[in-house]
C-alpha positions as CSV (number, residue, x, y, z in Angstrom):
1,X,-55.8,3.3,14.2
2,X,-55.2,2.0,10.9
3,X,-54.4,-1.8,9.7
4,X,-50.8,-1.0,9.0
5,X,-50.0,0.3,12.4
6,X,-51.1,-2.9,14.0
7,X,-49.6,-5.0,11.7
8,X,-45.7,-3.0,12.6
9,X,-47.0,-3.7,16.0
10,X,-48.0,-7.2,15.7
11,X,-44.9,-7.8,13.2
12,X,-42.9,-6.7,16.0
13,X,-44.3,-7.9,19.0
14,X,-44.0,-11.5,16.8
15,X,-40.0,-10.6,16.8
16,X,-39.4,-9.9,20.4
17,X,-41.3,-12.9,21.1
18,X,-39.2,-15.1,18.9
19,X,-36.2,-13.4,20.0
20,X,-36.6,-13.6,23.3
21,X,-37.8,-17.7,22.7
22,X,-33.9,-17.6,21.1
23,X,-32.0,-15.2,23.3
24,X,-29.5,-18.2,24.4
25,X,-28.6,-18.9,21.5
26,X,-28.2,-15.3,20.1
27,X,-26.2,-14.7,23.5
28,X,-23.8,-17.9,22.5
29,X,-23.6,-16.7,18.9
30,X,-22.4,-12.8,20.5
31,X,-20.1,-14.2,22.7
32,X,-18.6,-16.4,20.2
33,X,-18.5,-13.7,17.9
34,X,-16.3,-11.6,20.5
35,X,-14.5,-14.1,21.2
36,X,-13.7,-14.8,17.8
37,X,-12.7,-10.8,17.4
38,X,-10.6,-10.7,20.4
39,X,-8.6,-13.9,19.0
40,X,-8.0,-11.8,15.6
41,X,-7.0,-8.8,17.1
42,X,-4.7,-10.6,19.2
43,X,-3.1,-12.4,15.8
44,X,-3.1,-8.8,14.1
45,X,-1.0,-7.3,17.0
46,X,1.4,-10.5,16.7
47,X,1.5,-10.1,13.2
48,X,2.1,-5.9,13.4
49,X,5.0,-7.0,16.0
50,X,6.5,-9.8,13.7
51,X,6.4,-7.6,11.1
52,X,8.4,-4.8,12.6
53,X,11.3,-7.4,13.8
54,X,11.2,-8.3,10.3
55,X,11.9,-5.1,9.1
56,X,14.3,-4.2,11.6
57,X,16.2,-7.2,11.0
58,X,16.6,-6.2,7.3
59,X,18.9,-3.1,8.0
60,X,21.4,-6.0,9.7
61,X,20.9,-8.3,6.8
62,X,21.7,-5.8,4.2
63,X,24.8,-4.9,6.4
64,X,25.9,-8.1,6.9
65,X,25.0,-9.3,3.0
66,X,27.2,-5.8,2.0
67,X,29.8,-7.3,4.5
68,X,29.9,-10.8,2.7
69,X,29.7,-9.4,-0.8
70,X,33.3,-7.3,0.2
71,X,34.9,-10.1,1.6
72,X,34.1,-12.4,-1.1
73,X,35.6,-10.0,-3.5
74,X,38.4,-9.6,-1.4
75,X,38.6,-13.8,-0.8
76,X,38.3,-13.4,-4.6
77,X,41.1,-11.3,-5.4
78,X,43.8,-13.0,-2.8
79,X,42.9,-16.6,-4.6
80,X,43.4,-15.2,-7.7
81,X,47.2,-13.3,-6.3
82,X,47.8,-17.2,-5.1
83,X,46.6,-19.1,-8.3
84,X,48.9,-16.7,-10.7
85,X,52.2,-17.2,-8.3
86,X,51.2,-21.2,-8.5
87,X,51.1,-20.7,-12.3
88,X,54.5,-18.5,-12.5
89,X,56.6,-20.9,-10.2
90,X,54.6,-24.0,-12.5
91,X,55.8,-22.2,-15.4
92,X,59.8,-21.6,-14.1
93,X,59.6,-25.1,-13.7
94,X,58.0,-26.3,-17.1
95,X,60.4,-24.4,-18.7
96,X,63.8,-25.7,-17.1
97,X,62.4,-29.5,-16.9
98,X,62.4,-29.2,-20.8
């Protein structure tokens, strides 16, 4: 056999060796590791949900802003009606007071 062949073995025996001296705390690191992937896909999934009551809620928020923006006008419009028969009788009664 030749010297680089039992170095790759002795290079790797070396590895299983140390990993097996550290396999508790590779096993910890792994499980904390899945842990810390199942808590992420459990926030994306809460995050995909959220964001599709989000946009579901803007098709009522348009309406309802549409809605608002109409009856302003409208609000608008009747003040306006109101303020120029205030001015008209105001004005009857400037003139016959002078």
């Amino acid at each position: 056999m030749k010297f680089n062949t039992f170095l790759i073995a002795g290079l790797l025996t070396a590895s299983a060796v140390l990993l097996y001296e550290k396999k508790d705390r590779v096993i910890a690191q792994l499980s904390e590791t899945k842990n810390s992937i199942d808590g992420i896909q459990t926030s994306l999934a809460n995050i995909k949900k959220n964001i599709d009551i989000i946009q579901s809620q803007q098709h009522i928020l348009k309406n309802l802003n549409q809605e608002l923006s109409y009856k302003g006008h409208v609000f608008n419009n009747e003040i306006r009606a109101h303020i120029n028969e205030i001015k008209n009788i105001s004005a009857k009664y400037q003139t016959t007071d002078k």
